[in-house]
mmCIF file as Biopython writes it, N, C-alpha, C and O atoms, coordinates in Angstrom:
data_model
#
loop_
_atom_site.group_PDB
_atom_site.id
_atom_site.type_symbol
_atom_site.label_atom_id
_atom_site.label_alt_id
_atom_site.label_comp_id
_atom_site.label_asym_id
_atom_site.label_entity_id
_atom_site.label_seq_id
_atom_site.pdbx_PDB_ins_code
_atom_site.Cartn_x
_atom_site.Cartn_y
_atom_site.Cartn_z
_atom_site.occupancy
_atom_site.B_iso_or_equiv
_atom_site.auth_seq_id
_atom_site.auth_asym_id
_atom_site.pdbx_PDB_model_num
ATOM 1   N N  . UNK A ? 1  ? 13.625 4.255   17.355  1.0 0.0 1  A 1 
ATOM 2   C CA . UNK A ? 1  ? 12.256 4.563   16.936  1.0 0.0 1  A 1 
ATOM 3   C C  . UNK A ? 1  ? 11.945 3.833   15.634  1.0 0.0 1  A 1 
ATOM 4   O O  . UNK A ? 1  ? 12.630 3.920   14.615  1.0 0.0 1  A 1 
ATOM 5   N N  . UNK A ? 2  ? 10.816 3.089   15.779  1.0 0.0 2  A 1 
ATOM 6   C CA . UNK A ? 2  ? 10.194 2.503   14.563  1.0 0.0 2  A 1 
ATOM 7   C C  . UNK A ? 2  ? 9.715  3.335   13.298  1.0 0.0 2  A 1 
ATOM 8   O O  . UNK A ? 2  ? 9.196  4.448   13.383  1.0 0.0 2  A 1 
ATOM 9   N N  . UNK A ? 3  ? 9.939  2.704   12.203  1.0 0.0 3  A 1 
ATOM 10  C CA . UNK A ? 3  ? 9.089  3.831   11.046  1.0 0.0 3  A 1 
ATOM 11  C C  . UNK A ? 3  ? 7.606  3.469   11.328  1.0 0.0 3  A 1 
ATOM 12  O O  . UNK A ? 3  ? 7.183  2.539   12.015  1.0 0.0 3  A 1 
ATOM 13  N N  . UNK A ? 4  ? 6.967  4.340   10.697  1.0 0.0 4  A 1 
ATOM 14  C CA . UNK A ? 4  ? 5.441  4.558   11.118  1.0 0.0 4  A 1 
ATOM 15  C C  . UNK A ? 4  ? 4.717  3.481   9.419   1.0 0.0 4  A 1 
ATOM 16  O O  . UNK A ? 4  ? 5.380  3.371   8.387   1.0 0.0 4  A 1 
ATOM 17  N N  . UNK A ? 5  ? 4.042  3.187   9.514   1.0 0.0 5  A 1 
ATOM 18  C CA . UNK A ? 5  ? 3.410  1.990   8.241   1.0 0.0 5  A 1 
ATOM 19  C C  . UNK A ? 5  ? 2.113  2.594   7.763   1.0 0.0 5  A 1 
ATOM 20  O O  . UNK A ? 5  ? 1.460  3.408   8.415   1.0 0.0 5  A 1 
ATOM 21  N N  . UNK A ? 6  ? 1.794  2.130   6.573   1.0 0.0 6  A 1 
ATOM 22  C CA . UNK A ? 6  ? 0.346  2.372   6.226   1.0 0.0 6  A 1 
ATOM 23  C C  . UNK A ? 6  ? -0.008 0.509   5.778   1.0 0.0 6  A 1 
ATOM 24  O O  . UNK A ? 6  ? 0.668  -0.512  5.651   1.0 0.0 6  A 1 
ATOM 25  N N  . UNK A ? 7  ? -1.407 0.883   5.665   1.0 0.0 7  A 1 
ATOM 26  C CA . UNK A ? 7  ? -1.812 -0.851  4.873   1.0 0.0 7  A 1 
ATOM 27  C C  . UNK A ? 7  ? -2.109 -0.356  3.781   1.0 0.0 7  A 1 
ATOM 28  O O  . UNK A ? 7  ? -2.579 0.726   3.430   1.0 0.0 7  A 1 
ATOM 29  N N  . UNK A ? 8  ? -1.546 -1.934  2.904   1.0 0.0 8  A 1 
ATOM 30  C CA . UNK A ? 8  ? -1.280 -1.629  1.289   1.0 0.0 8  A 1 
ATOM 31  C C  . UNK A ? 8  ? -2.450 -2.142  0.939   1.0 0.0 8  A 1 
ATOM 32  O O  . UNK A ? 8  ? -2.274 -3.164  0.275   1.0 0.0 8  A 1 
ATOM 33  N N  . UNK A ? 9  ? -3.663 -1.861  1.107   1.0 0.0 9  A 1 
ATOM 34  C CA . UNK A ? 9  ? -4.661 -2.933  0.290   1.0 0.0 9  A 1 
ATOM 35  C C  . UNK A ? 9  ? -5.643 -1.892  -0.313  1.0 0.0 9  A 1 
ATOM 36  O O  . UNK A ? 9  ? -6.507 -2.361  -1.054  1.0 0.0 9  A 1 
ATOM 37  N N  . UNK A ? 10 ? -5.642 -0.159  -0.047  1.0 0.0 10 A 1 
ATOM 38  C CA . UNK A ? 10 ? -6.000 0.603   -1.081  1.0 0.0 10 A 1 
ATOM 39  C C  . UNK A ? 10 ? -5.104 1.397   -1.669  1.0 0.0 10 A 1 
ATOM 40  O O  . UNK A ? 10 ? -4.179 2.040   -1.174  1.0 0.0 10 A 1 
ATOM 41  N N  . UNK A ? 11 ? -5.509 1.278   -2.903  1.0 0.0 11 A 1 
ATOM 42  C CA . UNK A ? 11 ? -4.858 1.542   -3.892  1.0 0.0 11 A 1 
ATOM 43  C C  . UNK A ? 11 ? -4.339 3.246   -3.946  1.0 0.0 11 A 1 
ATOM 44  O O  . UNK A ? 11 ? -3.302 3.576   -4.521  1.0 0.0 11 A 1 
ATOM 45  N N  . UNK A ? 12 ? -5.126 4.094   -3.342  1.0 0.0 12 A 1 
ATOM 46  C CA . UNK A ? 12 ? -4.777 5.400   -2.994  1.0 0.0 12 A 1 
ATOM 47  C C  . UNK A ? 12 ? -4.201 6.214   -2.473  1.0 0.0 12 A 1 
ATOM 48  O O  . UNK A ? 12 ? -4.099 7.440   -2.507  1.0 0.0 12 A 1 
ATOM 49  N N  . UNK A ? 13 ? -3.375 4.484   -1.384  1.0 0.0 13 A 1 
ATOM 50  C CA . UNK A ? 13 ? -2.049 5.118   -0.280  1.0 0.0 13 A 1 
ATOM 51  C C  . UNK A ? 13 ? -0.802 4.309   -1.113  1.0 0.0 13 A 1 
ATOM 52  O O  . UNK A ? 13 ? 0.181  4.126   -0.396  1.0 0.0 13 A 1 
ATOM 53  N N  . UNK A ? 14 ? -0.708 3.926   -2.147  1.0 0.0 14 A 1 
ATOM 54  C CA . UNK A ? 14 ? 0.830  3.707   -2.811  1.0 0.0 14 A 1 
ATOM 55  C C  . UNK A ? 14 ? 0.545  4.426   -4.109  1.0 0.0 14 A 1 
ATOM 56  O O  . UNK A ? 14 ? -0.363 4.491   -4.938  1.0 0.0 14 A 1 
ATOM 57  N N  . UNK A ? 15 ? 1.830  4.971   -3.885  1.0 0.0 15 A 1 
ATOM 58  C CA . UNK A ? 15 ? 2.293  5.684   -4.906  1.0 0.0 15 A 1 
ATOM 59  C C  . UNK A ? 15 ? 3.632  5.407   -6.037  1.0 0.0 15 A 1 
ATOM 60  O O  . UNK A ? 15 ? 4.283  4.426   -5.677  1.0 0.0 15 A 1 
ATOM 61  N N  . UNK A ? 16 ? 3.935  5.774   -6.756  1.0 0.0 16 A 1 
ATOM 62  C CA . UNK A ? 16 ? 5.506  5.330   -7.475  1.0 0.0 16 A 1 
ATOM 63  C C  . UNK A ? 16 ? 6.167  5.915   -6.666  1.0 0.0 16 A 1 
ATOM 64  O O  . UNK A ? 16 ? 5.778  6.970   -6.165  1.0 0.0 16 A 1 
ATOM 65  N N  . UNK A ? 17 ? 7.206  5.402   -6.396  1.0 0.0 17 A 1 
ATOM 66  C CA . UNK A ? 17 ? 8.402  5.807   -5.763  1.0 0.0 17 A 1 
ATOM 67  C C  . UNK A ? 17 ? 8.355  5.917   -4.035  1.0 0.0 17 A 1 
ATOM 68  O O  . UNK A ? 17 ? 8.948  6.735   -3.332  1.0 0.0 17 A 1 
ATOM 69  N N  . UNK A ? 18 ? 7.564  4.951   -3.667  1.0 0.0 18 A 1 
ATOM 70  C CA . UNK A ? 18 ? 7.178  4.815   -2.431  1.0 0.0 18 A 1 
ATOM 71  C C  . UNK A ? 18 ? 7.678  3.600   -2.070  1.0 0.0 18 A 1 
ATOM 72  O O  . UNK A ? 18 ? 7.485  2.574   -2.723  1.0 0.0 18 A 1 
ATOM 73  N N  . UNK A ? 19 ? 8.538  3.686   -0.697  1.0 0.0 19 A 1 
ATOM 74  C CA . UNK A ? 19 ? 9.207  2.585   0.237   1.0 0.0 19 A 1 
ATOM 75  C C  . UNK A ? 19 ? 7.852  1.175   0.417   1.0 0.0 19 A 1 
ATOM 76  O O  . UNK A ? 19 ? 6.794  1.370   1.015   1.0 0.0 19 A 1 
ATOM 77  N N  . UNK A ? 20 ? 8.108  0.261   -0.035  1.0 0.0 20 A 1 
ATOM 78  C CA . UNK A ? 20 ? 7.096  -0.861  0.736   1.0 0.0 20 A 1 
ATOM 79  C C  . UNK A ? 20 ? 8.014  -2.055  0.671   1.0 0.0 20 A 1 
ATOM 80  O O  . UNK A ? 20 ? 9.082  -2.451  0.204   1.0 0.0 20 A 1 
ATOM 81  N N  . UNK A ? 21 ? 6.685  -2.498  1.622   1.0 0.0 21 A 1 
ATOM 82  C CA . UNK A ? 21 ? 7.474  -4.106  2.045   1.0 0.0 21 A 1 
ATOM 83  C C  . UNK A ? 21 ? 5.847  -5.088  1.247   1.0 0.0 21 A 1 
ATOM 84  O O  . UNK A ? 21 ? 4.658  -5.155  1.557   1.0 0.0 21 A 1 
ATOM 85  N N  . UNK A ? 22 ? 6.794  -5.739  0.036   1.0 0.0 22 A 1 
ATOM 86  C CA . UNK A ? 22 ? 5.641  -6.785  -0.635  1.0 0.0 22 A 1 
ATOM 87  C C  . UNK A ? 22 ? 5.969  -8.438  -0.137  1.0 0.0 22 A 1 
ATOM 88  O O  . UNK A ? 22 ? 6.976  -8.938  0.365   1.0 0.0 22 A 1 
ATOM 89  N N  . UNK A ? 23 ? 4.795  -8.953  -0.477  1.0 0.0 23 A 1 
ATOM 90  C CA . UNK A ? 23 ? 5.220  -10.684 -0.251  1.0 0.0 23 A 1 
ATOM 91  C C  . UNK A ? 23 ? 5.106  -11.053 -1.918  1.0 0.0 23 A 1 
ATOM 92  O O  . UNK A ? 23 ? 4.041  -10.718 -2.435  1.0 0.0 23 A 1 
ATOM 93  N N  . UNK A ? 24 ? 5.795  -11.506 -2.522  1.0 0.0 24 A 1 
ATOM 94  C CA . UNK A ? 24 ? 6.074  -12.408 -3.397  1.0 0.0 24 A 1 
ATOM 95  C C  . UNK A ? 24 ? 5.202  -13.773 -3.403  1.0 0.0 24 A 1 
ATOM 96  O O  . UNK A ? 24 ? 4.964  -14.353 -2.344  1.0 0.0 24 A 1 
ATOM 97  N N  . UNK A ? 25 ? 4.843  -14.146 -4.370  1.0 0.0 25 A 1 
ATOM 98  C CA . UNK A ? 25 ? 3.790  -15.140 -4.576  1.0 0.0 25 A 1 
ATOM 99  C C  . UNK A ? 25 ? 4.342  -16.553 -4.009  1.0 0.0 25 A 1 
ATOM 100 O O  . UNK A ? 25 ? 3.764  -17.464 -3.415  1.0 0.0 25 A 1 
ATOM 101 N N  . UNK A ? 26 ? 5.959  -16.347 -4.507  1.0 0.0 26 A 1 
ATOM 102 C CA . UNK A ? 26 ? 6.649  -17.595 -3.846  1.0 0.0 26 A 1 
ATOM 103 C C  . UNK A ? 26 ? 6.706  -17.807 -1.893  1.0 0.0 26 A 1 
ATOM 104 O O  . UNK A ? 26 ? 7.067  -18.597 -1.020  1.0 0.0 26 A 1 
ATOM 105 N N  . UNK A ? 27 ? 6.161  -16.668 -2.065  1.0 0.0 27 A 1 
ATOM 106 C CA . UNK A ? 27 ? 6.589  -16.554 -0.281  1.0 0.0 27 A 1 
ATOM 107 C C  . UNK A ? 27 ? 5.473  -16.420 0.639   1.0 0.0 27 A 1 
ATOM 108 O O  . UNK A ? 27 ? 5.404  -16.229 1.853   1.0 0.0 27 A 1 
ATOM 109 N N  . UNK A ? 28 ? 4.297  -16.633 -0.635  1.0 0.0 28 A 1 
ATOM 110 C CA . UNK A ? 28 ? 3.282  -16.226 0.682   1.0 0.0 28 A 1 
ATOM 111 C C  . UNK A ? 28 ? 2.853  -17.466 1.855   1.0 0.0 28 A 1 
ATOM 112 O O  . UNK A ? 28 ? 2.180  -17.296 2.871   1.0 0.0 28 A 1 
ATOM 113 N N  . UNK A ? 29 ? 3.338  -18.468 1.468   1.0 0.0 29 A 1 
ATOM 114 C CA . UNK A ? 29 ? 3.163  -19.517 3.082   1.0 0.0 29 A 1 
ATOM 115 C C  . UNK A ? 29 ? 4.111  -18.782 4.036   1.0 0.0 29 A 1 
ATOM 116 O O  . UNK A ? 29 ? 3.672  -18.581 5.169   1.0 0.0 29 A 1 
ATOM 117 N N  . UNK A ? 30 ? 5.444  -18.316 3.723   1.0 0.0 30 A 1 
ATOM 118 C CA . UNK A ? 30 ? 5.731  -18.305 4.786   1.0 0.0 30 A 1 
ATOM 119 C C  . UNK A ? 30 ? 6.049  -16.936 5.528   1.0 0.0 30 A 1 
ATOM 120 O O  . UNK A ? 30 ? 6.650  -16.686 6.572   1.0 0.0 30 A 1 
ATOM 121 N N  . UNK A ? 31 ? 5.325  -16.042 4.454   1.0 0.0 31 A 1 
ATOM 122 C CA . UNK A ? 31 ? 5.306  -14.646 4.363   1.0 0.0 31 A 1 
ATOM 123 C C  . UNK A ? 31 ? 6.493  -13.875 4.658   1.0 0.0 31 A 1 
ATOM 124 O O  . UNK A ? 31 ? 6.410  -12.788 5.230   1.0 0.0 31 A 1 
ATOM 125 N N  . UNK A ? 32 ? 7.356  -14.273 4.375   1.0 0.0 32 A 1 
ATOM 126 C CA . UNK A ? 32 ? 8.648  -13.467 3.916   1.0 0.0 32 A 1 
ATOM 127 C C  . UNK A ? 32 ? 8.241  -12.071 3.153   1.0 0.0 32 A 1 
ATOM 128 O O  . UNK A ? 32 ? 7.335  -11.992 2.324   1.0 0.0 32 A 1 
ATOM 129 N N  . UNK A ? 33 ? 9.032  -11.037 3.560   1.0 0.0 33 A 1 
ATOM 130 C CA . UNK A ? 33 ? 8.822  -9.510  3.113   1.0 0.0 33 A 1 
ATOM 131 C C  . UNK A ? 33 ? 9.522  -9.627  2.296   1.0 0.0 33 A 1 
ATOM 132 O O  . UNK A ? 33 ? 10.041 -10.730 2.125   1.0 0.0 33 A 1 
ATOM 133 N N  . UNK A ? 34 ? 9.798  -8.660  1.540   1.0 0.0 34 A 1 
ATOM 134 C CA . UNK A ? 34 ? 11.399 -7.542  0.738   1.0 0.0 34 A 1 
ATOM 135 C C  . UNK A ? 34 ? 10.680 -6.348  0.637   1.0 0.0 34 A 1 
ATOM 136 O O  . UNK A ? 34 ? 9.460  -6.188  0.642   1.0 0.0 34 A 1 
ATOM 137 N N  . UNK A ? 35 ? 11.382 -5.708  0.565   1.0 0.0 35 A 1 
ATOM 138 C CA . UNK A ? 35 ? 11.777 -4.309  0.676   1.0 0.0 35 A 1 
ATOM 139 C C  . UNK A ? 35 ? 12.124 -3.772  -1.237  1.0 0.0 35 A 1 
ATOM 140 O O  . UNK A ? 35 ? 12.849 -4.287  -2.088  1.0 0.0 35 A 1 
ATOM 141 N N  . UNK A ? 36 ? 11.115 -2.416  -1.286  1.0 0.0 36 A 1 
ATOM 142 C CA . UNK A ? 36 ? 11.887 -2.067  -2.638  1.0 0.0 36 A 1 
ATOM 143 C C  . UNK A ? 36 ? 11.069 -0.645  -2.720  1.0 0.0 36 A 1 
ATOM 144 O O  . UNK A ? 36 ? 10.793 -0.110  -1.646  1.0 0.0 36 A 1 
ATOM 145 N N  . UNK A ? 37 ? 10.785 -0.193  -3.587  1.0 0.0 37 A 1 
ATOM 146 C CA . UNK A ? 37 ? 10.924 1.041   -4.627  1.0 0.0 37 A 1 
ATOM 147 C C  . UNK A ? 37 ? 9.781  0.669   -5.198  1.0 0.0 37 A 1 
ATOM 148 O O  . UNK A ? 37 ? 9.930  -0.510  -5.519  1.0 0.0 37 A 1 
ATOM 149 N N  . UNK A ? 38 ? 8.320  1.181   -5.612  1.0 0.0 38 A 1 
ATOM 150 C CA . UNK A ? 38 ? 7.590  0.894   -6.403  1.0 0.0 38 A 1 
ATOM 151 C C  . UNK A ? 38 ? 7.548  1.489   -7.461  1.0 0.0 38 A 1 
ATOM 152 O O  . UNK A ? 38 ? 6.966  2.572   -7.524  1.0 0.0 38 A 1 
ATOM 153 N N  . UNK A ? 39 ? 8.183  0.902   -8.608  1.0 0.0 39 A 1 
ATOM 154 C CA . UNK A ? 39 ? 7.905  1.491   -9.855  1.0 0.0 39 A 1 
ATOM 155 C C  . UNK A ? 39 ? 6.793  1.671   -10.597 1.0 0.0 39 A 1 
ATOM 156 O O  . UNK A ? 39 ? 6.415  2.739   -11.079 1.0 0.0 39 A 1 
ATOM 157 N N  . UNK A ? 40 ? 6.048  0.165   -10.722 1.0 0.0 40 A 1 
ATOM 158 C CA . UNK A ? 40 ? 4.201  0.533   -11.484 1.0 0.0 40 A 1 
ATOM 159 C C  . UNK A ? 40 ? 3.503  -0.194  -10.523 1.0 0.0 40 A 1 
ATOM 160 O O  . UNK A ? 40 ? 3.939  -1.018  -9.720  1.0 0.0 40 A 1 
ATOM 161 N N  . UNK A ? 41 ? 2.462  0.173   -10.684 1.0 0.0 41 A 1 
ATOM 162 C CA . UNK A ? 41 ? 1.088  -0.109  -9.727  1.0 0.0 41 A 1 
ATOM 163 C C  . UNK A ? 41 ? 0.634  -1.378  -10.676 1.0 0.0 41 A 1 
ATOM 164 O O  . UNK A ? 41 ? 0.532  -1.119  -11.876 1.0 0.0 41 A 1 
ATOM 165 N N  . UNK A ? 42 ? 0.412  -2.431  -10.343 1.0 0.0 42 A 1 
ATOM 166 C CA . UNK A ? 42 ? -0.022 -3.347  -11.495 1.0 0.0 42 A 1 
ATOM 167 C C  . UNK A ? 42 ? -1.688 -4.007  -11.111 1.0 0.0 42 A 1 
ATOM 168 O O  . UNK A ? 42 ? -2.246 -4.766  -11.904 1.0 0.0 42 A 1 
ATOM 169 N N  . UNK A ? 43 ? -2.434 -3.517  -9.598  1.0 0.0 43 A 1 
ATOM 170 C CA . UNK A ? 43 ? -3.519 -3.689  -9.424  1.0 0.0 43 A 1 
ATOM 171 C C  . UNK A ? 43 ? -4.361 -2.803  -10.170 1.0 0.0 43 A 1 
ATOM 172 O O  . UNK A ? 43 ? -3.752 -1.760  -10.406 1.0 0.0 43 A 1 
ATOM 173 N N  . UNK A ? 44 ? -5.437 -2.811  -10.599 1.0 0.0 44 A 1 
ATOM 174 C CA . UNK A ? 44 ? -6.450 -1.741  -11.341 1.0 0.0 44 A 1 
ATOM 175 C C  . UNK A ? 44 ? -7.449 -0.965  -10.195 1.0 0.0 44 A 1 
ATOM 176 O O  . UNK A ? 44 ? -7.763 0.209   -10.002 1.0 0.0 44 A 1 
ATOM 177 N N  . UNK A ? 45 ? -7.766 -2.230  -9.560  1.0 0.0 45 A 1 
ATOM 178 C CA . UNK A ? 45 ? -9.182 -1.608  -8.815  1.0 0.0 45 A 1 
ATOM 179 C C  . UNK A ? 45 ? -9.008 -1.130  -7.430  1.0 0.0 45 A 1 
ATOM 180 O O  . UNK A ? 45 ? -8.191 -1.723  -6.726  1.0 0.0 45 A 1 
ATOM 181 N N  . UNK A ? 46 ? -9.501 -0.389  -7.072  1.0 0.0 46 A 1 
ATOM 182 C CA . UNK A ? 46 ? -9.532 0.374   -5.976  1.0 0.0 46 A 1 
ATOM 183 C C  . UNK A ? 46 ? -8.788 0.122   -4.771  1.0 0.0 46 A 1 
ATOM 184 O O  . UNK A ? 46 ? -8.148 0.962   -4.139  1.0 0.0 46 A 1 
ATOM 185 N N  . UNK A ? 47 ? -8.915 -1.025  -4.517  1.0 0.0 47 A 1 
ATOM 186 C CA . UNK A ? 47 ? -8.674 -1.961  -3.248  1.0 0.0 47 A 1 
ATOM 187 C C  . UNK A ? 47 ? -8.489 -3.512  -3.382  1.0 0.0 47 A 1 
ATOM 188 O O  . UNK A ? 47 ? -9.191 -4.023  -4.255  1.0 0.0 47 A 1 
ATOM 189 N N  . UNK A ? 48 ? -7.591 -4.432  -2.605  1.0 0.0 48 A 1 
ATOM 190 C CA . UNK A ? 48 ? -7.926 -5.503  -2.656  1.0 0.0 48 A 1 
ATOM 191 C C  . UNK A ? 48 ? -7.812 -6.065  -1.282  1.0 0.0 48 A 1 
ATOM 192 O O  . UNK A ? 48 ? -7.420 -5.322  -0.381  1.0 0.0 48 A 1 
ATOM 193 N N  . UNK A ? 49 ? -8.134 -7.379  -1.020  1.0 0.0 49 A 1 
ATOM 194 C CA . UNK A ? 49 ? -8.371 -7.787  0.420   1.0 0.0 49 A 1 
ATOM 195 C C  . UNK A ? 49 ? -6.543 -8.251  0.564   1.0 0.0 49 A 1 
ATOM 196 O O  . UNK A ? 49 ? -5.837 -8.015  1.544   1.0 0.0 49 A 1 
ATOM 197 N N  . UNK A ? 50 ? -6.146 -8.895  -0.615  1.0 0.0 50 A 1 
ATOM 198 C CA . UNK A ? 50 ? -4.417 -9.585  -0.095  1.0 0.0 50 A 1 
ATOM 199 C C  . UNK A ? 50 ? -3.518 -8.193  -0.146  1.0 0.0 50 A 1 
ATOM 200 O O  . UNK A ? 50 ? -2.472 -8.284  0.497   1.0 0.0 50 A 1 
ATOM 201 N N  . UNK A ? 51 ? -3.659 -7.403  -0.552  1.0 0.0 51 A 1 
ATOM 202 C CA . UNK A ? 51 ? -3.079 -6.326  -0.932  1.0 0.0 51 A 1 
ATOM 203 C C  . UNK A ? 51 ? -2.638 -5.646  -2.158  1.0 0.0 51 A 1 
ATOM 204 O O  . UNK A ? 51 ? -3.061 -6.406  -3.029  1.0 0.0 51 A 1 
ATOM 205 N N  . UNK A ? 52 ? -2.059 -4.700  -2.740  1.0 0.0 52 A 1 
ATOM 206 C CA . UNK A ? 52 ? -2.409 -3.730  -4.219  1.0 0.0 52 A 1 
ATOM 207 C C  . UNK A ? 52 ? -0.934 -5.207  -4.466  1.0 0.0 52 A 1 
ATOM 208 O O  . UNK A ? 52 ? -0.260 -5.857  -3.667  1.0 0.0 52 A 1 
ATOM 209 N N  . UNK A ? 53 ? -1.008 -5.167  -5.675  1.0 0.0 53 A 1 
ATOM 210 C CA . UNK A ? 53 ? 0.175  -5.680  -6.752  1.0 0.0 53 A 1 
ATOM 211 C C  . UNK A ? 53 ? 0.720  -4.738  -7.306  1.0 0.0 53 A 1 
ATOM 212 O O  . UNK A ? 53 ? 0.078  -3.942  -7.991  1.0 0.0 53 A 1 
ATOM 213 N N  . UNK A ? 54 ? 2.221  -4.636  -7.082  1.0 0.0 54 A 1 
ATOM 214 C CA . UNK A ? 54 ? 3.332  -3.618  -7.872  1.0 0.0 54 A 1 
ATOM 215 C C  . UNK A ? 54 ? 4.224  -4.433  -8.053  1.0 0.0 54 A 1 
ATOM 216 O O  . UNK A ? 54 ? 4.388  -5.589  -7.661  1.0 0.0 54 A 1 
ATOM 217 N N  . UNK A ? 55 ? 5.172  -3.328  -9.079  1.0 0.0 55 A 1 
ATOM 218 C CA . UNK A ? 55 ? 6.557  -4.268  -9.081  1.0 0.0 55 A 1 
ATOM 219 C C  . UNK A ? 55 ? 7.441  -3.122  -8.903  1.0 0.0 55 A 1 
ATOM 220 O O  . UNK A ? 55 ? 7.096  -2.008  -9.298  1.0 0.0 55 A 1 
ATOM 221 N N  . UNK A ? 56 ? 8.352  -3.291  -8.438  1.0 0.0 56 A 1 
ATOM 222 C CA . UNK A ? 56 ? 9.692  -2.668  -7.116  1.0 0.0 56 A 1 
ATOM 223 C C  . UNK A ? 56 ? 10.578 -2.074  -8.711  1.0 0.0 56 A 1 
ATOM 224 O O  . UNK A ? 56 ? 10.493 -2.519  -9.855  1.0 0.0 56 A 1 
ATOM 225 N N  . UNK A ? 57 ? 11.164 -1.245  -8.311  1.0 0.0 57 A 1 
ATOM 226 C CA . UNK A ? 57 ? 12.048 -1.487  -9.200  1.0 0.0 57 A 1 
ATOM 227 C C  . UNK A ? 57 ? 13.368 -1.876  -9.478  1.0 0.0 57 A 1 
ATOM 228 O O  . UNK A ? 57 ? 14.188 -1.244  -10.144 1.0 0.0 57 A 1 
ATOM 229 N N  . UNK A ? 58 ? 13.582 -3.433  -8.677  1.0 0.0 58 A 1 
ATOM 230 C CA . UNK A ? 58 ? 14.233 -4.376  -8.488  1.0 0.0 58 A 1 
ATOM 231 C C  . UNK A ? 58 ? 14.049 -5.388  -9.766  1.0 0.0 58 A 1 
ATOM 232 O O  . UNK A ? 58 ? 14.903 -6.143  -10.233 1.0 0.0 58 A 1 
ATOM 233 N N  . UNK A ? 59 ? 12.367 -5.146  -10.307 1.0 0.0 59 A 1 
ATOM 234 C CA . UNK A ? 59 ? 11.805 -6.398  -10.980 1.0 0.0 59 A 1 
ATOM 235 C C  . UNK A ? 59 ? 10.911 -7.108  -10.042 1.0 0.0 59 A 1 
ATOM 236 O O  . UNK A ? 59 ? 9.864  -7.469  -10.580 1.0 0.0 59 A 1 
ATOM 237 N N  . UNK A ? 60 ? 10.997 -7.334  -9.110  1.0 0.0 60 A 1 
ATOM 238 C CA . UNK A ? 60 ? 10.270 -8.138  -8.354  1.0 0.0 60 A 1 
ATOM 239 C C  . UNK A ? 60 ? 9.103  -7.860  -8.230  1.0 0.0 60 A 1 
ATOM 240 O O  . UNK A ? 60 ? 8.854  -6.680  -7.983  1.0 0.0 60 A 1 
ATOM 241 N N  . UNK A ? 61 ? 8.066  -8.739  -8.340  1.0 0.0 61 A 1 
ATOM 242 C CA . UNK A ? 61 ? 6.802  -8.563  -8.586  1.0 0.0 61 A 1 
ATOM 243 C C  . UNK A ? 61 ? 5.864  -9.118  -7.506  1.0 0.0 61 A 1 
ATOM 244 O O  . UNK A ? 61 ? 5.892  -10.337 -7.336  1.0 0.0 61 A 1 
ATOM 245 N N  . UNK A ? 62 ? 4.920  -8.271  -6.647  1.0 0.0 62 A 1 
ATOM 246 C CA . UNK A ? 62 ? 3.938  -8.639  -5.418  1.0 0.0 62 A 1 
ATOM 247 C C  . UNK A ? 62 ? 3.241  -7.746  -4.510  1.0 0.0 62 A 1 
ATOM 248 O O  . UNK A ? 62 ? 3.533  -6.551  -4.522  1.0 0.0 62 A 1 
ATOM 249 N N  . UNK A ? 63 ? 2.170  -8.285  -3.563  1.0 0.0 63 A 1 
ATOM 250 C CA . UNK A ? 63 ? 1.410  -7.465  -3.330  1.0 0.0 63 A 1 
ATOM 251 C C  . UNK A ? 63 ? 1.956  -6.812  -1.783  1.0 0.0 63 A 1 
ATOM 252 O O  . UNK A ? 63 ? 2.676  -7.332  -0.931  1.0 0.0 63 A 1 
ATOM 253 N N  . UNK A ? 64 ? 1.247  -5.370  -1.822  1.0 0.0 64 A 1 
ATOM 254 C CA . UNK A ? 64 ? 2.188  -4.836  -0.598  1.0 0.0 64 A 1 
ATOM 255 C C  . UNK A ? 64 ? 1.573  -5.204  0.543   1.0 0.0 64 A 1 
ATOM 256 O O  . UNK A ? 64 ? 0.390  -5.545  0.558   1.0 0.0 64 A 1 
ATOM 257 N N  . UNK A ? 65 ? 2.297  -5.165  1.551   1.0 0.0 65 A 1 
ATOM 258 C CA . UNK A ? 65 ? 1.859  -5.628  2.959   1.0 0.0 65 A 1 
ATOM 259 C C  . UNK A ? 65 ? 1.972  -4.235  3.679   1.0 0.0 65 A 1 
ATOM 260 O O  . UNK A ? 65 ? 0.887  -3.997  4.210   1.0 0.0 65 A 1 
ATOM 261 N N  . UNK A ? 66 ? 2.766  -3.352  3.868   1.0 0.0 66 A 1 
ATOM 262 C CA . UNK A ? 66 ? 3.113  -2.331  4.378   1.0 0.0 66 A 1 
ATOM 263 C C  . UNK A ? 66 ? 3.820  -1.264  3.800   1.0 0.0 66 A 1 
ATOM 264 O O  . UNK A ? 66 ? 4.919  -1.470  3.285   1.0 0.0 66 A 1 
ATOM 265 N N  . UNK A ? 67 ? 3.270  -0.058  3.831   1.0 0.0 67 A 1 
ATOM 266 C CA . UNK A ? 67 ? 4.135  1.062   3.336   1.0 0.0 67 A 1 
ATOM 267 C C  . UNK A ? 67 ? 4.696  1.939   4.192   1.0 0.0 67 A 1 
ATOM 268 O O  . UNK A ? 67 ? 4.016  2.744   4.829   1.0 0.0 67 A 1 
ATOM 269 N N  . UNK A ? 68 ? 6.334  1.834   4.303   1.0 0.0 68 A 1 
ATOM 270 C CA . UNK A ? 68 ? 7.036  2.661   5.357   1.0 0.0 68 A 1 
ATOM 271 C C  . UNK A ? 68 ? 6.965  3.941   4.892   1.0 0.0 68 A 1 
ATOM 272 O O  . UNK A ? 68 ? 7.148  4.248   3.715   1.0 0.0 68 A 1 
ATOM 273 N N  . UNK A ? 69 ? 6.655  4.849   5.952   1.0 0.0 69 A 1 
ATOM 274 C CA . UNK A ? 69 ? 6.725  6.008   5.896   1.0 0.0 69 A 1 
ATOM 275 C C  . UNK A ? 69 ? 7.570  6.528   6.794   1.0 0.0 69 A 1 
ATOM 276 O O  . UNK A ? 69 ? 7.840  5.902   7.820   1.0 0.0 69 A 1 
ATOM 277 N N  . UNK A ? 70 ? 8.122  7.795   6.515   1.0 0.0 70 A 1 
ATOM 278 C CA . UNK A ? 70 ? 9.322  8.143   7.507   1.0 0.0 70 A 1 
ATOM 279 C C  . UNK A ? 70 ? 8.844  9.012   8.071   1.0 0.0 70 A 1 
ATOM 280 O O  . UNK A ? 70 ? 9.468  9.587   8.963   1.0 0.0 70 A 1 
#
């Protein structure tokens, strides 16, 4: 069974400490995921069309594509 996803592009469905899968700025041609931990929310506004900007708390810094939910 698959985990169930949300879309990361409002800001009101990620939270800290929430499972997502971001693309990295280096990766967005070829849209490579990772996986992490959101530590801060680093978008301001409500919504965006590429998706919210966080950083994992890996360090890694990018916007989310999907938030796994279990």
């Amino acid at each position: 069974m698959q985990n169930a996803t949300q879309d990361g592009r409002d800001r009101k469905n990620i939270q800290i400490g929430f499972l997502v899968d971001i693309v990295q700025k280096q990766h967005q041609r070829s849209g490579e995921l990772t996986q992490g931990i959101v530590k801060r929310i680093l978008t301001k506004s409500p919504n965006h069309p590429h998706g919210i900007k966080v950083m994992l708390e890996s360090g890694e810094v990018g916007r989310v594509k999907q938030i796994i939910l279990d």
